[in-house]
C-alpha positions as CSV (number, residue, x, y, z in Angstrom):
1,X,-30.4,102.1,-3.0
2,X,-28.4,102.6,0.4
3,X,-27.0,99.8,1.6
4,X,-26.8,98.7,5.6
5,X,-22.9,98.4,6.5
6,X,-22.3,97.0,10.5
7,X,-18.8,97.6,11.9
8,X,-15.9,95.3,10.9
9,X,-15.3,91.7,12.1
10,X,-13.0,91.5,14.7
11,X,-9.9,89.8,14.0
12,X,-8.6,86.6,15.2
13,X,-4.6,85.6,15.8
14,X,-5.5,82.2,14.4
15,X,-8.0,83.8,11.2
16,X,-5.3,84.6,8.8
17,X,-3.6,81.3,9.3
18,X,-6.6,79.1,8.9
19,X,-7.6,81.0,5.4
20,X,-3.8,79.9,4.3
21,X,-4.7,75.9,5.1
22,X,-7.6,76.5,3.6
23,X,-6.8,78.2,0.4
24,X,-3.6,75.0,0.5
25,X,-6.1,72.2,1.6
26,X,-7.2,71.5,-2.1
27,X,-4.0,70.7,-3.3
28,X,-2.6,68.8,-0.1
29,X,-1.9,65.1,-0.6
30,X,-4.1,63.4,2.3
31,X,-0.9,62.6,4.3
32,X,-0.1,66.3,4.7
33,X,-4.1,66.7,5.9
34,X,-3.4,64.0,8.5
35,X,-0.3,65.5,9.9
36,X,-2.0,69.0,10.2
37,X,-5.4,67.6,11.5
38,X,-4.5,67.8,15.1
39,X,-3.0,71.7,14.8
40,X,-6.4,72.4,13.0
41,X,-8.4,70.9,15.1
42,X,-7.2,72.6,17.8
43,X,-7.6,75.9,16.3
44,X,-10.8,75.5,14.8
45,X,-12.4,74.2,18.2
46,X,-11.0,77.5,19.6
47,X,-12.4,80.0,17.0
48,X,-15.8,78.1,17.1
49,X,-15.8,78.5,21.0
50,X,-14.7,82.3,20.9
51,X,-17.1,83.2,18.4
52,X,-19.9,81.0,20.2
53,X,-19.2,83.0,23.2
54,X,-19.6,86.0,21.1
55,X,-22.9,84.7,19.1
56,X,-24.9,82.9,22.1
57,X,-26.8,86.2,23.4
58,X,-28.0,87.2,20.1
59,X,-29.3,83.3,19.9
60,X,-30.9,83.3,23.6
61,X,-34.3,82.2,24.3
62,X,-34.8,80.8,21.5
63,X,-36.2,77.4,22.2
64,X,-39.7,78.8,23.4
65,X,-41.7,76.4,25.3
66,X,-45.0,75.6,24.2
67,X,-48.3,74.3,25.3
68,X,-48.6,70.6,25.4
69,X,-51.5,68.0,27.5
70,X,-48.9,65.8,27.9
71,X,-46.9,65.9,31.3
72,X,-43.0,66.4,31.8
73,X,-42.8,70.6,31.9
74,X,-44.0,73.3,34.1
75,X,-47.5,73.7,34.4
76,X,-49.1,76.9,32.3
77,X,-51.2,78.2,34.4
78,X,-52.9,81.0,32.3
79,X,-53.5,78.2,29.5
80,X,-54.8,76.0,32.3
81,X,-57.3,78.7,33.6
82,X,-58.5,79.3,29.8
83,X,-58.6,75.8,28.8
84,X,-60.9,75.0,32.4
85,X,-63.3,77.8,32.3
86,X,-66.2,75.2,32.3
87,X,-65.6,73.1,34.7
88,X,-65.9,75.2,37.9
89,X,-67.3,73.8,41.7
90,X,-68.9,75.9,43.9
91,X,-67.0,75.4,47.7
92,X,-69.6,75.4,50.8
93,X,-68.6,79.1,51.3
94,X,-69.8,80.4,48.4
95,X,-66.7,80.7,46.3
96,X,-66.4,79.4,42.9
97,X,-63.0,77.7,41.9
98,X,-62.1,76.2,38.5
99,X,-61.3,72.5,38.3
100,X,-58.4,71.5,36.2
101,X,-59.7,68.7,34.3
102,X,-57.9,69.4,31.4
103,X,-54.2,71.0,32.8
104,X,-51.7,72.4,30.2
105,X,-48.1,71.8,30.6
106,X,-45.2,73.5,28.4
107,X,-42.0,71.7,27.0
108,X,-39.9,72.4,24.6
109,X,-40.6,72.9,20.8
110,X,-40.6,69.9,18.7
111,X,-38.3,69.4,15.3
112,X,-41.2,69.3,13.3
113,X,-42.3,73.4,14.0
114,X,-38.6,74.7,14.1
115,X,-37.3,77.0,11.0
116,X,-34.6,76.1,8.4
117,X,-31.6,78.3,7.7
118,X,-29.8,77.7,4.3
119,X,-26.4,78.9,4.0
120,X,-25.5,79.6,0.3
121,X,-21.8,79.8,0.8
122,X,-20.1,81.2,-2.3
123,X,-16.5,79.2,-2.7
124,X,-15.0,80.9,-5.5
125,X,-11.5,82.4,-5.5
126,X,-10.5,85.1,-3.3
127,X,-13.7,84.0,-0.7
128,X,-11.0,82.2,1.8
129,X,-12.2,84.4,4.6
130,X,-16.0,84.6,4.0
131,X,-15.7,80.5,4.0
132,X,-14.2,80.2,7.3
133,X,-16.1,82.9,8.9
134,X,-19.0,80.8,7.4
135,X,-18.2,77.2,8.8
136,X,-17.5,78.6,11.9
137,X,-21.1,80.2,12.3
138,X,-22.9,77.4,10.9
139,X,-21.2,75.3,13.2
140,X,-22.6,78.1,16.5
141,X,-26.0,78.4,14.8
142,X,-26.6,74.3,13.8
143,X,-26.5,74.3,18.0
144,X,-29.9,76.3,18.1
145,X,-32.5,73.8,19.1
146,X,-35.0,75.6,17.1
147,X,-32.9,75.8,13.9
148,X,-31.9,73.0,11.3
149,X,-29.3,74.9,9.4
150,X,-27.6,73.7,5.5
151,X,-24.7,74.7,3.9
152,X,-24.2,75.2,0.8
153,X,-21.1,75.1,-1.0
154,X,-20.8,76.6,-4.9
155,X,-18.2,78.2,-7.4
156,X,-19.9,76.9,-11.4
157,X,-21.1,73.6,-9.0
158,X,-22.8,73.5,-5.8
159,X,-21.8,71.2,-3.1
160,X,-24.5,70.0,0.0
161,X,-21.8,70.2,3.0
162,X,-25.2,70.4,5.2
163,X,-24.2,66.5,7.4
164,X,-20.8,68.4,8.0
165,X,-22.3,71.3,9.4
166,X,-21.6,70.0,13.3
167,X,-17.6,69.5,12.4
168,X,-16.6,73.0,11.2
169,X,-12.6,71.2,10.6
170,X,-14.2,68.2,8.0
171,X,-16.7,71.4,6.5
172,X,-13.9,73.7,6.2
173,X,-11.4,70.8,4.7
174,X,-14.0,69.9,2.7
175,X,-14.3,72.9,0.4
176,X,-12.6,73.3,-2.7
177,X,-11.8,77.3,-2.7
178,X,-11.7,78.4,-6.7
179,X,-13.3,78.7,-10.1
180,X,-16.1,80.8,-11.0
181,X,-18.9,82.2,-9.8
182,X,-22.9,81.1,-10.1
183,X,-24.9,82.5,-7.7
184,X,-28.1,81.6,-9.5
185,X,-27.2,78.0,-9.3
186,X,-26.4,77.9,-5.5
187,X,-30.0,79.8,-4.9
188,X,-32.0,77.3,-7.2
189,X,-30.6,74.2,-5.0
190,X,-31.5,76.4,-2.3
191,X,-34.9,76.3,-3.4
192,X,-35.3,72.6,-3.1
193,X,-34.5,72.7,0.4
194,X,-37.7,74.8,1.1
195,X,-40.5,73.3,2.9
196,X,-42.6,75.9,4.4
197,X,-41.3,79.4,3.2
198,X,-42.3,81.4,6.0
199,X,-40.0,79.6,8.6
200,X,-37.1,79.3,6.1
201,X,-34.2,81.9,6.3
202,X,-31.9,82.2,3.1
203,X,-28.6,83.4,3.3
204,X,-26.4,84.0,0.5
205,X,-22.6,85.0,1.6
206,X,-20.4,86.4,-1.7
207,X,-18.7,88.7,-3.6
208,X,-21.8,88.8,-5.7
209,X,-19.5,88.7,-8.5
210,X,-22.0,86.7,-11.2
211,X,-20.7,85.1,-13.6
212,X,-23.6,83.9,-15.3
213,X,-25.9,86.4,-16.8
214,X,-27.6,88.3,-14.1
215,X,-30.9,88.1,-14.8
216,X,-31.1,84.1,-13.9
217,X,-29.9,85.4,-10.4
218,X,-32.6,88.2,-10.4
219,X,-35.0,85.3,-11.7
220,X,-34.3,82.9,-8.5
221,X,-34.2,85.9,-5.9
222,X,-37.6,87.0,-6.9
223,X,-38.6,83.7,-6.7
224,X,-37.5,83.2,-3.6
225,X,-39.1,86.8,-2.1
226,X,-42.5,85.4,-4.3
227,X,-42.8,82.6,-1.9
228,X,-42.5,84.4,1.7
229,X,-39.1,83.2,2.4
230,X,-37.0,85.5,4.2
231,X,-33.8,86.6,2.1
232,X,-30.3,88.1,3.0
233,X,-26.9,89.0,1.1
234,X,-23.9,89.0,3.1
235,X,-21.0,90.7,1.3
236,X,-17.5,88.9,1.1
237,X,-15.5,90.1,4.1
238,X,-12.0,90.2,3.9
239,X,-9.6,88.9,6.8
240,X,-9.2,92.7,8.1
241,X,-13.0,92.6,8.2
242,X,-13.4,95.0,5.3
243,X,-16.5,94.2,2.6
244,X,-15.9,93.2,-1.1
245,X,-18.5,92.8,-3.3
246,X,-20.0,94.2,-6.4
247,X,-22.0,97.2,-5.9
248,X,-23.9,97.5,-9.0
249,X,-25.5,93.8,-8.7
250,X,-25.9,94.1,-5.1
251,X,-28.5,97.0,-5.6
252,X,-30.4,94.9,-8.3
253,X,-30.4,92.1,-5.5
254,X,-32.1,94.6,-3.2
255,X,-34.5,95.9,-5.8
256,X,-35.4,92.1,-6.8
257,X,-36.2,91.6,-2.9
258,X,-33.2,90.5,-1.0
259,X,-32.0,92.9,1.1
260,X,-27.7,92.5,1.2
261,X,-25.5,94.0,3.7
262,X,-21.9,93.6,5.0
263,X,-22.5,91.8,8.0
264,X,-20.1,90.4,10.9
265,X,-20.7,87.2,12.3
266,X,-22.4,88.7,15.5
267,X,-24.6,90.8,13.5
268,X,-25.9,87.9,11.4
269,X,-26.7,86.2,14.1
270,X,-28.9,88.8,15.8
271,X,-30.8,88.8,12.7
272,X,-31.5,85.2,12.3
273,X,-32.5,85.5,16.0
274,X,-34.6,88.4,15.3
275,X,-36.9,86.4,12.7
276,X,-36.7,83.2,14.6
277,X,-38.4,85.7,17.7
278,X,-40.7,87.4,14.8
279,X,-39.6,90.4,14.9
280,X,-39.9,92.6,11.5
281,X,-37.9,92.3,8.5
């Protein structure tokens, strides 16, 4: 099975630092949290806005206007004409014009019709780097109008972080970095999530380093490809931007129907805008 690589995430001056608090955060008493708020604050807000920069034109266009009887956008005229054809006047000079009795107007799409992006977010040791990488572009893509993005959180447990999702700092200081691994367990909450398959993007960022018996994690990934949902892996990046994950369950992942790559921030972007324009798998 041959496996998509994209080129290395760029490093930040502020990354390694803010995998340190992280990996420290559990085991900070709250009055050492307080006193380093601010100083995180500050750096989170400016490796959210650099890597927004970065992310927003992969994510342009997205929120597509649509048709709609009801004034308040631009008129669509080709809709207009097609939805008119049979009400037409005849003028004095002979010419036939169409009268708009029923005019079509665009605006913008509603929350009900947008797609759903689940972040399964493994936090097991060792994933410091993925996890902030991970806030961070939740945080950028939760901004998409046409997106309502979750996040995930799971080592043995799995944590729904999804109402934090628009505060990268309280997501990232909300994580508990450590223990073990199951996969499976994160994609079967992931699974309750789904409403309409087709409009649901599942993303799974670890190590793939299962520590339950592989075949539940098969078990859930075919499950998930059964139901037209549309599947990726992201490999664990380290803070250099190098992947780390298990190649032998990664390629099982890929025959079971998730494709799983190592994927920068950038690139996962431009594939979540990719599906959200319907372009191919």
């Amino acid at each position: 099975v041959k496996m998509s690589l994209c080129a290395k995430m760029e490093k930040s001056r502020y990354f390694s630092w803010m995998t340190s608090v992280l990996s420290l955060a559990g085991g900070m008493s709250e009055a050492h949290l307080a006193r380093l708020r601010p100083l995180v604050r500050r750096l989170v807000d400016e490796l959210a806005k650099e890597l927004a920069t970065r992310l927003r034109p992969a994510l342009s266009g997205l929120a597509t206007p649509r048709p709609t009887r009801r004034p308040g956008g631009p008129l669509d005229l080709a809709r207009t004409l097609r939805a008119n054809l049979a009400h037409t006047r005849r003028l004095d000079d002979g010419r036939v014009v169409v009268v708009p009795e029923r005019p079509v107007f665009r605006t913008r799409a509603s929350q009900e019709a947008d797609w759903r992006l689940v972040l399964v977010v493994d936090v097991s040791g060792s994933m410091e780097a993925s996890v902030v990488w991970s806030a961070l572009t939740a945080a950028v893509l939760g901004g998409v109008p046409t997106l309502s993005t979750h996040f995930l959180a799971f080592s043995t447990q799995v944590v729904d972080l999804s109402g934090r999702v628009d505060d990268p700092l309280s997501l990232l200081l909300e994580v508990r970095v450590g223990g073990g691994t199951h996969i499976a367990a994160g994609l079967a909450h992931a699974r309750t999530l789904i409403t309409v398959p087709s409009r649901t993007l599942v993303v799974v960022v670890s190590d793939f380093e299962e520590g339950a018996p592989v075949g539940g994690l098969l078990a859930e990934v075919r499950a998930l490809a059964a139901s037209g949902a549309h599947l990726l892996g992201c490999a664990a990046l380290d803070d250099s931007g190098a992947p780390r994950y298990s190649v032998p369950v990664a390629r099982q992942l890929v025959a079971a129907g998730m494709p799983v790559a190592a994927l920068s921030p950038l690139a996962l972007a431009r594939w979540v805008g990719d599906r959200l324009r319907g372009e191919p798998r």
